[in-house]
N, C-alpha and C positions, 0 to 999 in steps of 0.2 A: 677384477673387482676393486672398485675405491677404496681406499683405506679411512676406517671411524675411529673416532676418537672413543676409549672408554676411560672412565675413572677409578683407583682403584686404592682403596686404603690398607697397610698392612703394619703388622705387628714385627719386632727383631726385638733378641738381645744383642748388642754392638761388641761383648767382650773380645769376640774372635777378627772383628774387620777392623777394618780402617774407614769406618766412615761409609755415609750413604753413594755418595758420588763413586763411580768409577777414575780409577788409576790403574795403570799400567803394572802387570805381574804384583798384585797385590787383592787382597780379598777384599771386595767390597760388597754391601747390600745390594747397591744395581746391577753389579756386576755380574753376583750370583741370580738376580729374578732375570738378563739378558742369556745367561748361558742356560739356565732352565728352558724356558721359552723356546730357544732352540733347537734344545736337545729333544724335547718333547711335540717339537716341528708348530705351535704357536703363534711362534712367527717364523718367517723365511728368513726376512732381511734382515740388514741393521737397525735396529726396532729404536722411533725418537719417544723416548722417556723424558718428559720433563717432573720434576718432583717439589714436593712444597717446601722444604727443608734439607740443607746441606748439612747436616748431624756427623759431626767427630768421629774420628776414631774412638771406640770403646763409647760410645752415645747409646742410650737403646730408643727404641720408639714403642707407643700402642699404636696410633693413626697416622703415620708417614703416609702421605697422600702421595701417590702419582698420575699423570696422565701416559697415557701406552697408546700408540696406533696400530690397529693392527684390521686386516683384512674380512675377519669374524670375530665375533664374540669369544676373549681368551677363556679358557675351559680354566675355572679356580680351582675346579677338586685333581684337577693332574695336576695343575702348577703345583700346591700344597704338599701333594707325594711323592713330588719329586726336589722340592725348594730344600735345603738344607734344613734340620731338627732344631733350627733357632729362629726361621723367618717365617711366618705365616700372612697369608690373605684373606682377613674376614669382609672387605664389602667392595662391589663393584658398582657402576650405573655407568650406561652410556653419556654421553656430554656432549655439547656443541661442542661444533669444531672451531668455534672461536674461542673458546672455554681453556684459562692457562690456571694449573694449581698451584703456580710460585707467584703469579700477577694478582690473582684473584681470590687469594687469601683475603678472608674476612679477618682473621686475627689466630694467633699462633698460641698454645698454650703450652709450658715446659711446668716440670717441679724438680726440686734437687731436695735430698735428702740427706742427713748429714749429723752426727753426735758431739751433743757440746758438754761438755762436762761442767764447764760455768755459764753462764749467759747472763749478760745486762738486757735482759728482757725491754724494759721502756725504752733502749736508746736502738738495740735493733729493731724496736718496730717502728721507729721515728727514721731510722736511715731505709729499709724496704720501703715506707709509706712513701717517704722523699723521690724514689724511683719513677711514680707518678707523673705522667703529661710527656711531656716532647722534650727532649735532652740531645746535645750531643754527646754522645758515649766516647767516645773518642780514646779518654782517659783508660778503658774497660774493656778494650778492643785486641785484638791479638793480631800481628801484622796488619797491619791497615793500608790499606789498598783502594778501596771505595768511603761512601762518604756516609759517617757513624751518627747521623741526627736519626734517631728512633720516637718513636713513641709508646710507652708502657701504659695500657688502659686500668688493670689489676695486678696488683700482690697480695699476697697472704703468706703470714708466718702461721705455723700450728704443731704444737706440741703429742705426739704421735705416742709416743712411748718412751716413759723414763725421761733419760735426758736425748731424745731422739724426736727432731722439727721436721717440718718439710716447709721449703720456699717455693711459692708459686709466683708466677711469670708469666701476664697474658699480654701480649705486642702485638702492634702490627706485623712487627721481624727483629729480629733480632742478627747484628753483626755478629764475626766470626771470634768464639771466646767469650761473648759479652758474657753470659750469663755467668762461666765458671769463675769471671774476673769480679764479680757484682759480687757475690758469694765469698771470693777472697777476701774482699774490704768488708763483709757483711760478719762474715766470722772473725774478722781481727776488731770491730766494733764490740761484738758480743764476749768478748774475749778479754773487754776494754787493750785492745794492742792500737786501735786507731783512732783518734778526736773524733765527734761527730762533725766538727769542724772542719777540720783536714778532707774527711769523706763531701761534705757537701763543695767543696773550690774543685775536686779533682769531678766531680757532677757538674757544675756549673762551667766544664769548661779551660780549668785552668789548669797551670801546670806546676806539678811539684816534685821535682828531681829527688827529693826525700821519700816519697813514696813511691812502690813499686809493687804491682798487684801483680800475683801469679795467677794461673789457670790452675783450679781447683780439680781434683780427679775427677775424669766422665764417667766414671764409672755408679756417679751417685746422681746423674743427671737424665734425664729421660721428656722426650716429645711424648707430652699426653693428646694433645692435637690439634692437626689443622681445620679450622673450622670450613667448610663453604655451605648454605643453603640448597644442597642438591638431594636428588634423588636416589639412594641406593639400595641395591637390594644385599642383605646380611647373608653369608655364605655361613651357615651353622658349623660347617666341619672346618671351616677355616677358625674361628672361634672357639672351638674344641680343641686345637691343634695350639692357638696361645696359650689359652690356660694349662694344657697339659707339658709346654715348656716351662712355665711360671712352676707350676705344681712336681713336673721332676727336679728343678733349681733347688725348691724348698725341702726336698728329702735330703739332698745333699746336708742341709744344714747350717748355710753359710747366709750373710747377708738376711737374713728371712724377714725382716723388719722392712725391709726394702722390697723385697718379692710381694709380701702381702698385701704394704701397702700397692705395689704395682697393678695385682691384680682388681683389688678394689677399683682401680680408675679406668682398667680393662672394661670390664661388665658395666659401668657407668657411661664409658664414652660409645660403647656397641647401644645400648641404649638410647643415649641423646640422638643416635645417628639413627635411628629405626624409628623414634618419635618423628623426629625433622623428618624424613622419608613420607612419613602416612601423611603428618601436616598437608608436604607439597601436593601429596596425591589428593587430598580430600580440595584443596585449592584448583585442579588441575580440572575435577570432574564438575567443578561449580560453573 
C-alpha cells in the first residue's frame, strides 16, 4: 500500500529531553513519538518525520507540527497511551504529498516568560518593537552555521503578574538561540545593563567585541505555534492529556505563573486550529 502523508500537531514539556530532533543514545521528542509508533506496530519502517521547529533541549511546545508517512491513518488514541506522560497529540489531518511543515510554515509563534524585578519599561519596549522587519540576526545567533537574515512580523511585551512579562515572537523562523539571545540583550536593556544604542549596531549588523549575549534558560521559552491554513481534525483525548500534564505540573507547585499562563495558550491555539478547520471546510463545500 502507498505510503500518505498525515499532519500532526502535538504538545511536550522539553524539561526531560534534549530537544525535538533526534540524536543518538539521548532522549528526544521524535525520538520518543518514532519508538512509540513502533512499538505499538504504526509504523513498520523507519518512519520520514519532518517537523516545523527544531526546539532545544529543555524547549517545550503547544503546536510542534509534524509531517509522518505512514501506510494508514496513525491511530492518535494509542499513540497518546503509550507516548511518555509529557508529550501529547491533539490534531491530525491528512496532507498533500507535496505538503512540507518546515518549508511551508506561514509563520512561527514563541513566548518566553521571565521576572524582572526592575524594568525600564519604555526603553524595553523600543528595543522588542525594533525587532520588527527583516534583520540579520547574526549578532543573536548560537553557533552559526547557516545564514541568520530573519524576518520578525510581531512582538509583544505584557505584564502578567507582579513583576512577571511575557515576550512574544512571531517569524517567519527563527535561527538556532535567536530567541533566548534577543531576550538576553532584552533583559540587560530592561535592567538598563545595555545602551539602547549598543542593542541596536549589534541588530543592524555590526560587531561589538564588548558585548556578549548568552542563551537565556529554555526552560522559560516555549513554541506556541506553527501556523499552516489546513485542515484538522482535534483529537479531544489528546487535548485532555495536555492539560492534564499542565494541571499535574501545577499541583507540584513550581513555576505555576508559567504553567497557567501556558495553558491559557493551550485552549487558545486548539481553538484557532478548529476555527481554521471549519473555515476551510465551509470553503471546500462552496
Amino acid at each position: 500500500m502507498e505510503e500518505e502523508r498525515y499532519t500532526l500537531k502535538l504538545f511536550y514539556l522539553g524539561d526531560r529531553y534534549y530537544g525535538f530532533a533526534r540524536q543518538p543514545k539521548l532522549p528526544t521528542i521524535e525520538g520518543k513519538i518514532i519508538e512509540t509508533a513502533k512499538e505499538t506496530k504504526i509504523i513498520q519502517n523507519r518512519p520520514k518525520i519532518t517537523y516545523a521547529s527544531r526546539t532545544d533541549r529543555g524547549v517545550h511546545a503547544i503546536a510542534q507540527t509534524i509531517n509522518i508517512k505512514t501506510n494508514k491513518e496513525p491511530d492518535i488514541k494509542k499513540l497518546n497511551e503509550n507516548l511518555p506522560k509529557d508529550i501529547a497529540i491533539w490534531a491530525i489531518g491528512k496532507t498533500p504529498e507535496n505538503f512540507n511543515v518546515r518549508r511551508h510554515t506561514i509563520y512561527r509563534h514563541y513566548k518566553y516568560i521571565y521576572a524582572l524585578k526592575t524594568i525600564d519599561i519604555q526603553k524595553t519596549t523600543l528595543a522588542i518593537e525594533r525587532l520588527k522587519g527583516i534583520h540579520n540576526f547574526k549578532n543573536f545567533c548560537h553557533k552559526i552555521r547557516r545564514p541568520t537574515i530573519r524576518r520578525i512580523y510581531y512582538t509583544k511585551i505584557n505584564r502578567i503578574q507582579k513583576n512577571t512579562y511575557t515576550f512574544e515572537f512571531i517569524g517567519s523562523g527563527f535561527a538556532r538561540g535567536m530567541i533566548r539571545k534577543m531576550m538576553d540583550a532584552i533583559i540587560q536593556i530592561a535592567e538598563k545593563r545595555l545602551q539602547l544604542k549598543d542593542y541596536i549596531e549589534l541588530l543592524e549588523d555590526r560587531d561589538n567585541m564588548k558585548i556578549q549575549l548568552k542563551m537565556m534558560p529554555p526552560e522559560n521559552l516555549y513554541l506556541i505555534n506553527a501556523y499552516y491554513p489546513l485542515k484538522l481534525k482535534i483529537e479531544d483525548k489528546g487535548v485532555e492529556k495536555a492539560e492534564k500534564i499542565i494541571e499535574e505540573e501545577i499541583q507540584k507547585g513550581e513555576r505555576n505563573i508559567f504553567l497557567k499562563e501556558m495553558l491559557k495558550d493551550l485552549h487558545k491555539t486548539v481553538q484557532e486550529t478548529e476555527e481554521t478547520s471549519k473555515q476551510i471546510s465551509q470553503l471546500m463545500e462552496q
